[in-house]
N, C-alpha and C positions, 0 to 999 in steps of 0.2 A: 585677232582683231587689233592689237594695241601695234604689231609687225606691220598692219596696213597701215595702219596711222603712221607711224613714224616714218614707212618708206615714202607716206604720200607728201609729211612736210618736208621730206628730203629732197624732196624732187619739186617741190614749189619754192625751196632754198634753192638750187643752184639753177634752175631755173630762173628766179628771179635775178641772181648773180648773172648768165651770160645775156640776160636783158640787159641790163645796165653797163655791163664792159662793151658792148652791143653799140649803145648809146656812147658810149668813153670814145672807143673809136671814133665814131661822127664828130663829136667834140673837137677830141687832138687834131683830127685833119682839120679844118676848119681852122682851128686856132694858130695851125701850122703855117697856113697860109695868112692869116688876120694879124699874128705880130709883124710877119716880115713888114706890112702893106700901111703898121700903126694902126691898127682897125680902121681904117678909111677904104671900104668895102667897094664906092667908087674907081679907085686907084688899081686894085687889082685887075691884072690883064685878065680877057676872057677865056685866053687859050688854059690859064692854070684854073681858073675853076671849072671848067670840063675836064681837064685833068684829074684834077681831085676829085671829082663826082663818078668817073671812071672806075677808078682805083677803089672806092672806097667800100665795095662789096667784093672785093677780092681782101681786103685788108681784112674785114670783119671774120671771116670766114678762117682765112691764116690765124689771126688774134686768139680767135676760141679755141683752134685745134693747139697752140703752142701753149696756150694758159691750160687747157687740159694733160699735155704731158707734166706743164710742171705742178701738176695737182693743185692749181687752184679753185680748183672747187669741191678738192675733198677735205683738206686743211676743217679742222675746226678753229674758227679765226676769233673764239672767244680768249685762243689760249696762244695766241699771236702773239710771233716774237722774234730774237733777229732771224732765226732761221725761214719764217716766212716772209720777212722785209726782203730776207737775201733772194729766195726765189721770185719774190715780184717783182726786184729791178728786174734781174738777167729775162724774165718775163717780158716782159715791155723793152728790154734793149733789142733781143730777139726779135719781137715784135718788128723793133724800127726797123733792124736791118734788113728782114724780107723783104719789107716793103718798097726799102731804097733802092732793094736788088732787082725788084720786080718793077719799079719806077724808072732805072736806067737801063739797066739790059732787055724786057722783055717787052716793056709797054715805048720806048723810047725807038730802040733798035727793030722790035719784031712790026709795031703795029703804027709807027712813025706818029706816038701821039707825043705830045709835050711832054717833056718834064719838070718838074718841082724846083721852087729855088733850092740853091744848094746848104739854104739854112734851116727849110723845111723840116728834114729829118729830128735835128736838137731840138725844135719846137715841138714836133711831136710826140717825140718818147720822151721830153722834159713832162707835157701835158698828160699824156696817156700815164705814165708814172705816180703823180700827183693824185690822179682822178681812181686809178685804181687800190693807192695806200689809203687814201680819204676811204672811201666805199669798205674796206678790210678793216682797217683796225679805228673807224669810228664805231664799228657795229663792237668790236670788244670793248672800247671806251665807255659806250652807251650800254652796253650788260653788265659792266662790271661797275659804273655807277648808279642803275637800276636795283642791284645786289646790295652796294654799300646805302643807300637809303633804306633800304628795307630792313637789313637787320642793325643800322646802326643805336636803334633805340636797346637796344639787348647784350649788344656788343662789349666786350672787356677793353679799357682804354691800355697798349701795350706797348712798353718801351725796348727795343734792341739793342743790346749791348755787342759790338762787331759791327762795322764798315765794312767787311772785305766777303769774301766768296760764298760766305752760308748765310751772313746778315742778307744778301742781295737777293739772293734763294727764297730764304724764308718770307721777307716783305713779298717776291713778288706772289708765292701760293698763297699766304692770307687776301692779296687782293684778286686775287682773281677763285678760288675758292667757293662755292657759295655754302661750302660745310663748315666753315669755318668761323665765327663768332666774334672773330677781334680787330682793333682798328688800331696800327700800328701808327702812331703821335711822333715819335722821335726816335732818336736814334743816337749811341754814343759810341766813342772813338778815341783813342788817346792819340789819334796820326792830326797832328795840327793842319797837314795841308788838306785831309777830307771834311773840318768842321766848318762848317756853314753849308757846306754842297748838301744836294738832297740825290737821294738814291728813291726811287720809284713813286717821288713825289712824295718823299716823308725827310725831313731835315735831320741833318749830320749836327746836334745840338750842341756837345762839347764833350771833355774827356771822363774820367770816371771820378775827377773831384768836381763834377757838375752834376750828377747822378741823383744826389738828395733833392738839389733844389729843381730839379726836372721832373723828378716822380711830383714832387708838388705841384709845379707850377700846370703840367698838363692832365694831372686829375689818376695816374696811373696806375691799374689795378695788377699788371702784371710784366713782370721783367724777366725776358728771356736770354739767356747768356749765350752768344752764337759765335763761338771764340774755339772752338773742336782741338785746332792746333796747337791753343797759349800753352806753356806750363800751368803745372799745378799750382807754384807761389803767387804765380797773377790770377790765375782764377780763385784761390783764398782770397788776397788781399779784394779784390772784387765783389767777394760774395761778402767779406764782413764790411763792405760798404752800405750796400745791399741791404740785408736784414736789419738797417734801421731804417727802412722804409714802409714797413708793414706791408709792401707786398708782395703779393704770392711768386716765388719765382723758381722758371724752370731753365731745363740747361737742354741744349741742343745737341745730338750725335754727329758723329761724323757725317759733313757733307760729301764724303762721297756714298755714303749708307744713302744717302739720300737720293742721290744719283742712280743707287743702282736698283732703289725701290725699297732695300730691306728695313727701313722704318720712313714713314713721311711726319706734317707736321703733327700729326693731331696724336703720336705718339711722343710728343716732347717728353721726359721725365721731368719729375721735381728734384727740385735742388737740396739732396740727402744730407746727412751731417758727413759723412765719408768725403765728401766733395769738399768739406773744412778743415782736412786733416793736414794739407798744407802742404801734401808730399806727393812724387810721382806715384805711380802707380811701379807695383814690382814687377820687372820683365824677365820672366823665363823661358830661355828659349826650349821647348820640353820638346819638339822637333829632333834636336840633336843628343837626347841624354836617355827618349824613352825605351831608345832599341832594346832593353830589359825587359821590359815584359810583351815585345812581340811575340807569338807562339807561344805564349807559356799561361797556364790556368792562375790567375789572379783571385784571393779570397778573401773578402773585406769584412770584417765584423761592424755591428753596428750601420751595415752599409747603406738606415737609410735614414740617419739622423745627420746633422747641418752640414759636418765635415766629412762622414762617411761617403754621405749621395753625393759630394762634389766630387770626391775620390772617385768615385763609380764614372760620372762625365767622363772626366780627365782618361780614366782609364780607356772607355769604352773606343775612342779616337785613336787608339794608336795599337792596334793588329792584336792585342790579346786571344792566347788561344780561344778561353773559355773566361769569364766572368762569374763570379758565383757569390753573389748577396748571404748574408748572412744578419738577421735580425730576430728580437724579441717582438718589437710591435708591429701587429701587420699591419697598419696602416698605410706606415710611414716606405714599409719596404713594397707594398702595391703600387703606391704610388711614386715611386725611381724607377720599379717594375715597368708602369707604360710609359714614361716618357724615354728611357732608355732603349724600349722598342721599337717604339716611335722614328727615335732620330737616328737609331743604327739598327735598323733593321735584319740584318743580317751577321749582328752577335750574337753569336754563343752564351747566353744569359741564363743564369738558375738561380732562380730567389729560393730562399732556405726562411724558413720559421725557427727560431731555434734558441736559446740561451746558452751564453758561454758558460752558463757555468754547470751546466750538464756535460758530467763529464764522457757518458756514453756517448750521447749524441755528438758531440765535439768530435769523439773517436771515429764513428762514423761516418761523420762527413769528410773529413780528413782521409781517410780510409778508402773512400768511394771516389773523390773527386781528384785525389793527387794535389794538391796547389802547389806551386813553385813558390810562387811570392802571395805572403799574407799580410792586409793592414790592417790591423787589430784597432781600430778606434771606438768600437763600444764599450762602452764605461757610464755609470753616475757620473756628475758635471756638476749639480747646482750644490755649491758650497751650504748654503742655509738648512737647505734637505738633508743634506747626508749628517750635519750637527747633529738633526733632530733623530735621523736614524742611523747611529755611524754600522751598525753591524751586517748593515746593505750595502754601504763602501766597501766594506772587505769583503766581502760573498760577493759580488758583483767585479769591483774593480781589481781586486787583488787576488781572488780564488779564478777568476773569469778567465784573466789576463795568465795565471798559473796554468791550468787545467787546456787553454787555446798552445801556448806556449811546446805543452809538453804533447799535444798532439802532431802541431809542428813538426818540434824535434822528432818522435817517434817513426812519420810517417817521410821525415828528410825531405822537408820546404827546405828553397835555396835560401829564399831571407823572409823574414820576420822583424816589421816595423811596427812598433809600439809608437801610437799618438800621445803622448805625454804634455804637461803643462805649468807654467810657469810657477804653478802653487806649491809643486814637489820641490821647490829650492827652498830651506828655510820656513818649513810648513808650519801654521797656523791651524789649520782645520782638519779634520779628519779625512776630508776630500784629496787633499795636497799629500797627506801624507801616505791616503792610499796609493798614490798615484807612484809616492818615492819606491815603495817597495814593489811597485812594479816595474820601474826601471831597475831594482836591483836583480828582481828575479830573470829576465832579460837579460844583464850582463852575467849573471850567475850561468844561465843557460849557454849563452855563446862561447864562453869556458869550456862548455860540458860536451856541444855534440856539432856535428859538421855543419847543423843553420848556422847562417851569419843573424845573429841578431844585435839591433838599434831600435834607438830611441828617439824622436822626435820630438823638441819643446818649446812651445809657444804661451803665447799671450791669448787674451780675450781676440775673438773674432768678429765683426758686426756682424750684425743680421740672424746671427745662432739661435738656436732654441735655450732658452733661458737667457739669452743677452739685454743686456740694459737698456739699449734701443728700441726694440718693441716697448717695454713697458713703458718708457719715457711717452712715446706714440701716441699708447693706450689711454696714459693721464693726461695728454693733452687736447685730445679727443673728445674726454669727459668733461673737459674744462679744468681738470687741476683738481689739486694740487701734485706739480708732478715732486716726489720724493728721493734725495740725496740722503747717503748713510753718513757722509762725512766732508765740510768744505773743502778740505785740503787733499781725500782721495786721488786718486791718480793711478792709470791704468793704462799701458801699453796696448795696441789694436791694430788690427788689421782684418783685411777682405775675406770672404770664405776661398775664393780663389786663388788670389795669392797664397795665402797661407798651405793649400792642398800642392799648388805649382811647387813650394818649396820642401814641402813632403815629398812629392815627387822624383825631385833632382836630390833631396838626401837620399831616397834610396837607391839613386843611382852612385852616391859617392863611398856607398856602405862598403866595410870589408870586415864589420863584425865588432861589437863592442861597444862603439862608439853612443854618445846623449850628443846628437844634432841641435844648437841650440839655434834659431830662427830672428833674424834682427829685426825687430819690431819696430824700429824707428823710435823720433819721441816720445816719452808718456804722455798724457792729454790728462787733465784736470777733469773730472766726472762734472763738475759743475758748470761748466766752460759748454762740454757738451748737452747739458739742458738748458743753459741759454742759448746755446744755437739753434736748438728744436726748435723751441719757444716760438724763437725768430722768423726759422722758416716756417713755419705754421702762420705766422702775421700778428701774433702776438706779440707784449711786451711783458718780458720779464721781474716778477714781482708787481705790476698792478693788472692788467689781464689773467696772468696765470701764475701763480704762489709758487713758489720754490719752498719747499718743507727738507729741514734735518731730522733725520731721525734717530741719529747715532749708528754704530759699525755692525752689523750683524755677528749671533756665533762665529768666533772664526774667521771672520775678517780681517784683511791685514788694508794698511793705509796706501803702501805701494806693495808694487810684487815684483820679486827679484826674477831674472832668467839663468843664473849661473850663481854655484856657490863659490866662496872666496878659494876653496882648498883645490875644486874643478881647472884651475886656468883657462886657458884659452886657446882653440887652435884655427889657423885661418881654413878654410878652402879655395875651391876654386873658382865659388860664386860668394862675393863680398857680403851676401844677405845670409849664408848658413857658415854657423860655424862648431868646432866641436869643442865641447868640455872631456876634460882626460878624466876617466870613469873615480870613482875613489875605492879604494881596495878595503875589501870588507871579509871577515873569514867564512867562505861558502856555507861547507859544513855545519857549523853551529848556525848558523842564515837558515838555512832547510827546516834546521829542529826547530828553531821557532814558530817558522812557518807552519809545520805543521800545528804545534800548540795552540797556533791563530788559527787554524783553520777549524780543529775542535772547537775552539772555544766560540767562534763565529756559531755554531748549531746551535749551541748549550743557550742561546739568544741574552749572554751579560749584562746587565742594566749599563756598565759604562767600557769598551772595551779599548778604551784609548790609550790609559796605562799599560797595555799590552803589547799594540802599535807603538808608543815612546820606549818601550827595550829595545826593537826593529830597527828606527826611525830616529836615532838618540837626537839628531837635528831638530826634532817635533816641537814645536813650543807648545804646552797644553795651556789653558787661559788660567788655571789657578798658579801656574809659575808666577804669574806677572801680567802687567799689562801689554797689550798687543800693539803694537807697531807699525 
């Protein structure tokens, strides 16, 4: 039933359209003749109006069938634009020229009737032109100002930041949209010769030191940033323009994403703190460095926690034989489980249940699947947790990371990349310093047997499970108070992807031994970053929503180093990874400890950290001294 419907006002639409060009026609001839003549209808000889009276049902007739090749009347003309401007000149030039043609050769030479002045023709297809642009894109004028009255009472008042090829884009889908909810006020620009001009009838206001007093002056609730090309130091300096305005603002993808359908407007994203970090984004070309793990069985531990499941992506894209997850919680590894199926359909995928620190199991699986290349990135993480329980740091990260290690070697993986972290240099917590001694046992092993094993060491990540980010979220969600440990804090950051991209191309740089350390860029003040939340949430800092110190958690340190002073430094090939030269430690009595730790981890010690600093002698425990 609703099929009838729709076919029947389709058909009463262009129906009514070839009525009226029907009508256009009779017009232009008419008028063809009446300019030449001054409209002085008197004046006109007789022979040219039987002329045109002639002509003018063969004209009608031509008019429809050429306005039907050029699809004017399938066109939806609510969403008119130059492309159908352009088909309805050549439309109507067409038009004229039949007519001229059939004016002097046919009707002229075959049936010896009169012909038209010779200025007729310009009059006509000037007129028919006119009459048919009017009739098209007043019908989009009148829909789309029919649209903005109705939902202008609801509407978000919205400022565009970009003059150039995606600002143009996006004004024109909000006005013609009718999903869309917002009423685009102004518009800025730091290009002096585009300010005052208006783009789709929204003004070019002034550059982005006019920005505050424009969100003012036109009432504006939302600022979209449609700049896709800028750098990242202009789009910082722009965005902390911005969050003193309290409002909501989001950032635009690429216009040609746009173009090509794979996000439209009403997926804008919000403008994250990541977007404040002031720096390009890292480019890995992983195209050229991934040919390592084509055909070969890749084994991820942890494979479905922040940094694991991104390894798993990254992986999944570039020919591996077989892919094999390996996790404690099944949640997290169901769900990498389907989207990885999802979007590579035709990998060789095997989620595993499993704990590293089962040592049969480990055997096992290692046993059964072969792996070539293993990334070992499951481990405890959250520094505060592991204080309160350190003797799951070392069963977990230290026995885990052992037990994976020597299954490795046993079963002769080609390499073995341990995920390590900026806490293991100069360790403070239990966490960091479980971490050192798994970097040792790693270089202890690539010593011992044909794996090439590396280590891999980084900073904080955004968006991780236990990252600071959510929480900050979370309190400002609630209203506050969101919670800093310390003002002066400071913490090096980066993307889950980036930071996986430069795992990646370490272990393509690996030849055994090596602590990959990861250039993190600036440090970023912790504080800095929950004023920016604040901000982009639309609040203000300290009277909206409180900023609380709480003092440094167990084990917290103020900064966190990525290299120890004795490590030096070594370049590579890509200016964001580089290597620390390992420190030489005596294996041997290394092992016996380890064992010792390993017992004493069961026997469940009330404090087993004095055990960890014979290991770790770099360890700072907090009764030494004050923490740093």
């Amino acid at each position: 039933m609703g099929k009838i419907i729709e076919n029947k006002q389709l058909f009463i639409r262009r129906t009514g359209l070839i009525m009226y060009d029907i009508f256009a026609v009779l017009i232009a001839s008419l008028m063809g003749i009446m300019v030449r003549f001054d409209f002085v209808y008197q004046d006109i000889p007789v022979y040219y109006i039987d002329a045109a009276w002639t002509y003018i049902p063969f004209n009608m007739i031509c008019t429809i069938i050429i306005f039907f090749l050029f699809r004017m009347y399938q066109s939806l003309w609510i969403y008119a634009g130059f492309t159908e401007m352009y088909s309805t000149f050549f439309a109507c030039a067409l038009s004229t020229f039949v007519q001229y043609f059939i004016l002097q050769y046919l009707g002229s030479r075959l049936y010896g009737l009169y012909s038209l002045p010779r200025s007729y023709p310009f009059y006509y297809g000037g007129t028919l032109v006119v009459l048919v642009v009017v009739s098209r894109f007043m019908y989009r004028g009148f829909r789309t100002f029919v649209q903005k009255r109705t939902s202008k009472a609801m509407s978000k008042n919205v400022m565009i930041i970009g003059a150039g090829d995606a600002g143009n884009s996006l004004i024109r889908e909000m006005n013609t949209s009718k999903f869309i909810q917002k009423s685009v006020l102004c518009v800025i620009d730091d290009n002096k010769g585009k300010i005052g001009n208006y783009i789709h009838g929204v003004k070019v206001v002034g550059g982005r030191e006019e920005i505050i007093e424009n969100a003012a002056k036109y009432n504006i609730d939302e600022i979209i940033i449609a700049m896709p090309t800028a750098p990242k130091s202009s789009i910082r300096e722009i965005l902390n323009i911005c969050k003193e305005t309290k409002c909501e603002l989001k950032t635009l993808p690429g216009i040609y994403q746009l173009v090509n359908g794979e996000v439209n407007v009403n997926q804008l994203r919000k403008v994250d703190v990541e977007d404040l970090l002031g720096r390009e984004p890292i480019a890995v070309d992983l195209d050229s460095i991934m040919g390592y793990v084509q055909g070969k069985v890749v084994l991820v531990t942890g494979g479905g926690g922040s940094i694991g499941s991104e390894l798993c992506r990254q992986i999944a894209g570039y020919g591996a034989k077989r892919l094999i997850i390996v996790d404690i919680y099944e949640n997290n590894a169901y769900a990498i489980q389907q989207e990885l199926q999802k979007r590579w359909p035709k990998l060789d995928l095997v989620v595993l249940i499993a704990s590293v620190r089962n040592t049969n199991r480990m055997n096992v699986i290692f046993e059964r699947y072969r792996p070539h290349i293993v990334y070992h990135a499951a481990a405890h993480k959250h520094v505060p947790l592991m204080e309160d329980s350190p003797n799951e740091a070392i069963k977990n990260n230290v026995l885990g990371t052992w037990k994976t290690a020597e299954a490795a070697s046993m079963y002769k993986a080609e390499k073995f990349v341990l995920i390590s972290t900026d806490k293991a240099v100069n360790p403070t917590n239990i966490m960091g310093a479980s971490k050192r001694i798994c970097e040792m046992i790693i270089q202890a092993y690539n010593d011992r047997c044909q794996t090439e094993f590396v280590a891999v060491r980084f900073g904080n990540v955004l968006g991780s499970n236990g990252s600071v980010i959510p929480l900050f979220k979370k309190q400002i969600a609630e209203g506050g108070p969101v919670t800093v440990t310390d003002p002066r804090i400071i913490r090096y950051f980066m993307t889950i992807p980036e930071a996986v991209s430069l795992v990646l191309q370490a272990g393509a740089y690996a030849k055994g031994g090596e602590i990959f350390v990861l250039d993190m860029g600036e440090p970023v003040r912790i504080l800095d970053l929950a004023k920016n939340l604040i901000r982009l949430s639309g609040y203000i800092p300290g009277e909206d929503i409180e900023i609380q110190f709480t003092g440094l958690r167990p084990g917290e340190k103020l900064y966190e180093e990525l290299l120890m002073e004795e490590e030096g430094m070594q370049e590579t090939a890509n200016r964001q990874i580089h290597i620390g030269k390992p420190i030489d430690f005596e294996e041997a009595e290394f092992f016996v400890r380890l064992e010792e730790l390993k017992e004493l981890s069961k026997r469940e010690p009330e404090d087993i950290r004095k055990w960890v600093k014979v290991i770790v002698p770099t360890y700072k425990l907090k009764e030494e001294g004050k923490i740093q």
